[in-house]
C-alpha positions in Angstrom: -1.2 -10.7 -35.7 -0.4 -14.4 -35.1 2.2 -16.2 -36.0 1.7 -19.2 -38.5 1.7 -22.1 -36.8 4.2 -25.0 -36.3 2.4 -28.0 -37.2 4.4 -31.2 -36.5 3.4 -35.0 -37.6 3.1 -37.4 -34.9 4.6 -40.8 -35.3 2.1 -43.8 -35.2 3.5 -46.7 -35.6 1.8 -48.6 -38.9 0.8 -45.5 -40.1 2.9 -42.8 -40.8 5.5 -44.9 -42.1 8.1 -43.8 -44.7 5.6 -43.9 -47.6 3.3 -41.8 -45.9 5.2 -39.1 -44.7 6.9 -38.7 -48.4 3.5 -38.5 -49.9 1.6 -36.4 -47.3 4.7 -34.0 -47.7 4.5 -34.4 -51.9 0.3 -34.4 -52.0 -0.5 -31.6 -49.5 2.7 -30.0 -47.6 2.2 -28.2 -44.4 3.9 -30.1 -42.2 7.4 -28.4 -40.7 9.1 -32.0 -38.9 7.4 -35.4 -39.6 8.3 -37.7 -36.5 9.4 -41.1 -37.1 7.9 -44.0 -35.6 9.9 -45.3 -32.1 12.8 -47.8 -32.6 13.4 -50.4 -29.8 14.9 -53.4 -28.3 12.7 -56.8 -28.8 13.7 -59.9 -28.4 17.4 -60.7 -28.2 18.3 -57.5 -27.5 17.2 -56.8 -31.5 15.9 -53.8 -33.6 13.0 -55.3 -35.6 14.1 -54.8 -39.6 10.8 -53.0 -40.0 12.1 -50.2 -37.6 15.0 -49.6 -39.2 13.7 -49.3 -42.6 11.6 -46.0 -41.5 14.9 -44.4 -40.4 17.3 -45.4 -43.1 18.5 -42.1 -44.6 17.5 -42.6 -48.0 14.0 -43.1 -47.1 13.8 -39.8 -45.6 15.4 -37.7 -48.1 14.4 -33.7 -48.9 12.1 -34.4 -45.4 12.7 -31.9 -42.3 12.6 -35.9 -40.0 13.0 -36.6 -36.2 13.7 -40.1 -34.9 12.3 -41.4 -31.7 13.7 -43.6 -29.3 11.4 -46.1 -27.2 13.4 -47.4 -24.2 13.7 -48.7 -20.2 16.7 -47.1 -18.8 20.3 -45.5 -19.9 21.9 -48.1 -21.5 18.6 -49.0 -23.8 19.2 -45.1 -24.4 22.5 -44.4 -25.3 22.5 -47.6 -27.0 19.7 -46.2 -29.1 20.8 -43.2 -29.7 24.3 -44.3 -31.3 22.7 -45.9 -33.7 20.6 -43.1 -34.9 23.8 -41.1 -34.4 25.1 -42.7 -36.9 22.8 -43.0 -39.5 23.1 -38.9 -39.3 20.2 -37.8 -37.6 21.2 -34.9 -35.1 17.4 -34.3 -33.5 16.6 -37.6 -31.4 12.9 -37.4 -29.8 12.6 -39.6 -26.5 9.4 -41.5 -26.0 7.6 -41.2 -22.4 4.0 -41.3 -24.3 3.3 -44.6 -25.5 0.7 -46.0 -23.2 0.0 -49.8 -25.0 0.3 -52.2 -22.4 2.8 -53.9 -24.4 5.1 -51.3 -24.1 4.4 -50.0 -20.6 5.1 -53.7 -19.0 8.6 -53.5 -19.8 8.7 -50.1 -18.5 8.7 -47.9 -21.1 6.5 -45.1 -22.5 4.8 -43.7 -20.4 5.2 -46.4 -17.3 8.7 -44.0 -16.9 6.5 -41.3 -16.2 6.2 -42.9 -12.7 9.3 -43.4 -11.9 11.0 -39.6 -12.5 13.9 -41.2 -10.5 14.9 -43.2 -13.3 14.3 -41.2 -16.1 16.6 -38.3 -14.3 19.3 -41.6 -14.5 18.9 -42.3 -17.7 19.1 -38.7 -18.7 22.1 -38.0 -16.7 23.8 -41.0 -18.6 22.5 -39.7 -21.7 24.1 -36.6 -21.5 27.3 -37.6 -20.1 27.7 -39.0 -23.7 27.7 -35.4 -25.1 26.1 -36.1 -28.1 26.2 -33.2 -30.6 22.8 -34.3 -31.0 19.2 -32.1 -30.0 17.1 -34.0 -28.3 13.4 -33.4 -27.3 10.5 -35.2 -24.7 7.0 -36.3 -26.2 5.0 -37.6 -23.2 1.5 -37.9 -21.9 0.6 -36.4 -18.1 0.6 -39.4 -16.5 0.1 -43.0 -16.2 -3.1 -43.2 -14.5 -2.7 -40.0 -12.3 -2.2 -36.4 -14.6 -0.1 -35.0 -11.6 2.6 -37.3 -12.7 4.1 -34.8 -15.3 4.7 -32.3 -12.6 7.4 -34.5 -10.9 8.4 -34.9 -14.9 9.1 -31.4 -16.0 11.0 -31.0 -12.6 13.3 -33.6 -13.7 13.0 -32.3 -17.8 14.2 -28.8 -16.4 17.5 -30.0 -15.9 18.6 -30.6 -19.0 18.7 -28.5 -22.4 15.8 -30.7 -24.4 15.5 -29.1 -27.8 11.4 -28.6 -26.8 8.5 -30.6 -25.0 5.5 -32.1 -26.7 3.2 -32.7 -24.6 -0.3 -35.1 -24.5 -3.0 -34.0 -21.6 -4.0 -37.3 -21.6 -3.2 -40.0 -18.7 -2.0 -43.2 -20.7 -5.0 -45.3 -19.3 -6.9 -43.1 -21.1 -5.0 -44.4 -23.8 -7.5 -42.5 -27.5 -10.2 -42.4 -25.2 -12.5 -39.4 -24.0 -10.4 -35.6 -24.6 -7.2 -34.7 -24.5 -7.1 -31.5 -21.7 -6.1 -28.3 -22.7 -6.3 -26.9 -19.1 -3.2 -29.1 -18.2 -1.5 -27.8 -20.6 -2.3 -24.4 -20.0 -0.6 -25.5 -16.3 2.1 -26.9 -18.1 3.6 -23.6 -19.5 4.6 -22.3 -16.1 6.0 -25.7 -14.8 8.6 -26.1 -17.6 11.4 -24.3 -18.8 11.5 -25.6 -22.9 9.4 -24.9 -25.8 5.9 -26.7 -25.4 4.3 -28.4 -28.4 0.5 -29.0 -27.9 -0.5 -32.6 -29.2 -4.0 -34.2 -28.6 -7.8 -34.5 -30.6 -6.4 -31.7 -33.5 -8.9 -32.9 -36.1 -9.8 -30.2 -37.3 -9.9 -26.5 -38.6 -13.0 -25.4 -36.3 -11.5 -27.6 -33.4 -8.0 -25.8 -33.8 -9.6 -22.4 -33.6 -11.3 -23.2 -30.5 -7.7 -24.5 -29.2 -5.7 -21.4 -30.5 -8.4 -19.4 -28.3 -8.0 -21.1 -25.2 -4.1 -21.1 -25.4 -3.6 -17.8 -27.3 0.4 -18.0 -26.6 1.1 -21.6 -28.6 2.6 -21.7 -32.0 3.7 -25.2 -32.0 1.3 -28.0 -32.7 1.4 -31.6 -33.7 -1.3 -33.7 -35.1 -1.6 -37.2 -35.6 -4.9 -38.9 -36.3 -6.1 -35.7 -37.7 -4.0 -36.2 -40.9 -4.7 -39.6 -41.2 -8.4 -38.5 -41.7 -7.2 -36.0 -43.4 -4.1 -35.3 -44.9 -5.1 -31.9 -46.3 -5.1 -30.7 -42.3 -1.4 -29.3 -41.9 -1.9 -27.5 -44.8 -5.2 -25.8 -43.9 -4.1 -25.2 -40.5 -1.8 -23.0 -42.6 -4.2 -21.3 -44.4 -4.3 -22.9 -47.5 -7.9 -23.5 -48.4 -9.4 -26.5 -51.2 -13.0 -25.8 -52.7 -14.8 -29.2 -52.6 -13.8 -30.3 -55.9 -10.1 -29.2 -55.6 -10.0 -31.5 -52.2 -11.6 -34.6 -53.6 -9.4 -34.5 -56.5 -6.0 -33.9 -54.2 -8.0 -36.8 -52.0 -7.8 -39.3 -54.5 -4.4 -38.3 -56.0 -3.3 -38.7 -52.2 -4.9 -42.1 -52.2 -3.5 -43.2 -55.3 0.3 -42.3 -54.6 -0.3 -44.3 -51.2 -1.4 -47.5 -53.0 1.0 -47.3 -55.5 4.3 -47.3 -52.6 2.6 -50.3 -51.2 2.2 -51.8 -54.6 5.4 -51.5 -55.2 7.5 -52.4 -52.1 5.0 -54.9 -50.6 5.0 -58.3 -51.8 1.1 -59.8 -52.8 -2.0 -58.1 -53.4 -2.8 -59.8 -49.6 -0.3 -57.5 -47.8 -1.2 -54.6 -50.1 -5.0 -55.1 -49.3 -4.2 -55.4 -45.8 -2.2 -51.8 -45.6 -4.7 -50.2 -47.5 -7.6 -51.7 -45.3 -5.1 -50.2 -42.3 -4.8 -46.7 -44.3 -8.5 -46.5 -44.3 -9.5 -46.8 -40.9 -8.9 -43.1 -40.7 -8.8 -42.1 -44.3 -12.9 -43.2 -44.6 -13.3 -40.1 -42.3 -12.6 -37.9 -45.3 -16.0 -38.8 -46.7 -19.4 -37.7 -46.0 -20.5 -41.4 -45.1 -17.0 -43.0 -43.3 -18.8 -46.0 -42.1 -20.4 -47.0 -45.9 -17.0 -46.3 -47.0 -15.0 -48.6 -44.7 -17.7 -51.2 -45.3 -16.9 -51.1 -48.9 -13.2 -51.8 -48.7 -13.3 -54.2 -46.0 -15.2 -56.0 -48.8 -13.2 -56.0 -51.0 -10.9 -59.7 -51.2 -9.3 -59.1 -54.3 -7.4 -55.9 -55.9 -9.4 -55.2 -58.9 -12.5 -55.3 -56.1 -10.7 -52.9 -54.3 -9.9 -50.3 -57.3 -13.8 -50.7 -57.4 -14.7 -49.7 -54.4 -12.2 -47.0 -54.3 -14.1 -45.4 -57.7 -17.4 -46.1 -55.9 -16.2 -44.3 -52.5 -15.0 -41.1 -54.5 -18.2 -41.1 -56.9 -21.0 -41.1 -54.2 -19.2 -40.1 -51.3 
């Protein structure tokens, strides 16, 4: 018999920020470690405000949470890591997945995943810190080339990570195309630590098909999936919503989202703006996604909005 799954949230930054992950986990459950969004350096060596508000502790209360670091070498690292040291957390994830551009230029991400030899230096400095911390790898298989993990994992295996997530996906790739399940499947017998499977988990029927070609994994995590649909972790559990039960838990879901922007963001502008955000994935729990996300992006006002929002849920 298998085991129930893991299923893990994945951090996006924009999207599963601290509002989010308290609902999801409120609304629909399912989910055994939400994954914070990155903190990093920007300019003048500062943390944007906006990334330290996701991992301030009491915005993450009663929530099994993992921070993630984004940075460039050892000192970015330890530096990072400190601070999330003290704010309590003792599981640190490290970031060699983030393929923007943006991020990659200033050699993070996933741009470390060509360079093993400075990775193995900043994790030897890491380390030499003795943190009583657990720390764990999400990364994709490459920058351009999906042999780059290999040279990875070699340089992973020497050090007691707390588990692996791993993306088949090259970050030039960055959404596009299918994650690869056969790389994974290589994976296994290259590293050492736990392996998490992340990539294109959208849904139940999808999942079954993954669970059949990797019959050994237990430990998943999803991340556009539950923006589409939140009710995902939960039915990857086994918990299962007759058509009526899900569109009501939809819209209660819907309705505790607008209300934490409501109330912490300031003008119904930024509020529309977050919502319009929330639904670029959420439409995809409707039977007509593109209708859907035509009818909020038309909306300019918030009792417009609260319109279409009745007029989604009513004929979609």
């Amino acid at each position: 018999m298998q085991q129930i799954a893991k299923i893990y949230q994945a951090p996006l930054q924009g999207f599963t920020d601290f509002g989010f992950r308290k609902v999801l986990a409120e609304s629909f459950g399912g989910i055994d470690k939400f994954f914070i969004p990155y903190i990093s350096y920007g300019k003048g060596h500062e943390i944007k405000r906006s990334q330290l508000r996701e991992v301030f502790p009491e915005n993450n209360q009663s929530l099994p949470v993992v921070a993630q670091v984004l940075f460039s070498d050892g000192t970015e690292l330890t530096e990072l890591v400190s601070i999330l040291k003290d704010y309590g957390y003792d599981e640190i994830n490290l970031n060699l997945g983030c393929p923007y551009p943006m991020v990659t230029n200033k050699g993070r991400g996933a741009a470390l995943l060509e360079k093993p030899e400075a990775l193995l230096e900043a994790l030897q400095q890491l380390y030499s810190k003795n943190y009583q911390v657990r720390f764990s790898v999400k990364m994709r298989a490459g920058m351009t080339n999906d042999r780059d993990a290999e040279a990875v994992f070699e340089v992973l295996n020497q050090f007691p990570l707390e588990e692996v997530i791993f993306h088949p996906r090259t970050a030039d790739q960055m959404y596009d195309g299918h994650a690869n399940p056969q790389l994974f499947a290589n994976a296994v017998s290259l590293v050492k630590h736990p392996l998490v499977y992340n990539g294109d988990i959208v849904s139940v029927a999808g999942f079954q098909e993954l669970q059949a070609i990797l019959p050994a994994q237990n430990s998943w995590m999803i991340g556009r999936g539950l923006l589409a649909n939140p009710a995902l972790g939960a039915q990857l559990k086994g918990d299962v919503f007759n058509p009526n039960e899900l569109r009501e838990k939809l819209r209660d879901f819907h309705d505790r989202i607008f209300d934490n922007y409501s109330s912490r963001l300031d003008g119904s502008g930024h509020v529309l703006m977050k919502m319009n955000q929330f639904w670029t994935y959420f439409c995809q729990s409707f039977s007509n996604p593109h209708k859907a996300m035509k009818l909020v992006k038309k909306s300019t006002s918030l009792h417009k909005y609260n319109a279409a929002v009745a007029e989604i849920f009513r004929s979609f």
